[in-house]
N, C-alpha and C positions, 0 to 999 in steps of 0.2 A: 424840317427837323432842326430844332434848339441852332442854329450857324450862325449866332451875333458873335460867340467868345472866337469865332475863326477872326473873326476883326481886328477883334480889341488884342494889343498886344504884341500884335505882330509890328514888327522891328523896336520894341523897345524895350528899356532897362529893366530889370526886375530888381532892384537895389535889397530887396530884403530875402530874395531867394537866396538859399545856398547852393551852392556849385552840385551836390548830390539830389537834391529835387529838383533840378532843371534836365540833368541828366537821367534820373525816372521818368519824366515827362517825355523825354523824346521817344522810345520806344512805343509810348502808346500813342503819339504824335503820328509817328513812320505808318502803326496797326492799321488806326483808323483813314491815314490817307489813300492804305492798299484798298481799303473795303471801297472806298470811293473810288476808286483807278478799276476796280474791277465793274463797277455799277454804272460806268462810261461818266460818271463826275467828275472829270477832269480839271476844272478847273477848281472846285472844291480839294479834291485833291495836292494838287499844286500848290492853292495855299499853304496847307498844314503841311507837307513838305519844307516851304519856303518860311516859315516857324517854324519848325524844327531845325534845318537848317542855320536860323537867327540863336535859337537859345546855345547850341553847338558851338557856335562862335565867338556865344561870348563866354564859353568854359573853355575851351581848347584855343583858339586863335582860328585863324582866317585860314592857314595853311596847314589845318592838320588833317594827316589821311584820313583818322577816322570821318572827316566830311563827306571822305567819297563817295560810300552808300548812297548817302542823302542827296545828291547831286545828278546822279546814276537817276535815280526812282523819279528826283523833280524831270533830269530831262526825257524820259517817257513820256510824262504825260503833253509834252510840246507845247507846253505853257511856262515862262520864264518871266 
């Protein structure tokens, strides 16, 4: 199913995003990695956690709670 864009992207800049469609994106980031987590694709999952995780970071900083969630969810699936 379509999993090249899980690739591409993950850990880097998006220089032309703005700070609000990075933060759109994550919640349907979080959606589709639950559908995965529950479908035992774990490591599918994990990824798009781990982008999400990335785009978060680079709106909010490195230490902010709202990363908590996303942290929580990645270590479930016992992939890091």
């Amino acid at each position: 199913m379509g999993q090249a864009w899980l690739k591409g992207g993950q850990g880097r800049h998006c220089p032309g995003w703005a700070a609000p469609a990075v933060e759109s994106l994550v919640p349907s980031l979080m959606n589709l990695a639950a559908v995965y987590y529950a479908q035992g694709q774990y490591t599918d999952a994990a990824r798009l956690y781990q982008r999400a995780l990335g785009l978060q970071e680079q709106v909010l900083g490195p230490d902010h709670p709202q990363l908590i969630p996303v942290l929580e969810n990645q270590g479930q699936t016992g992939i890091f």
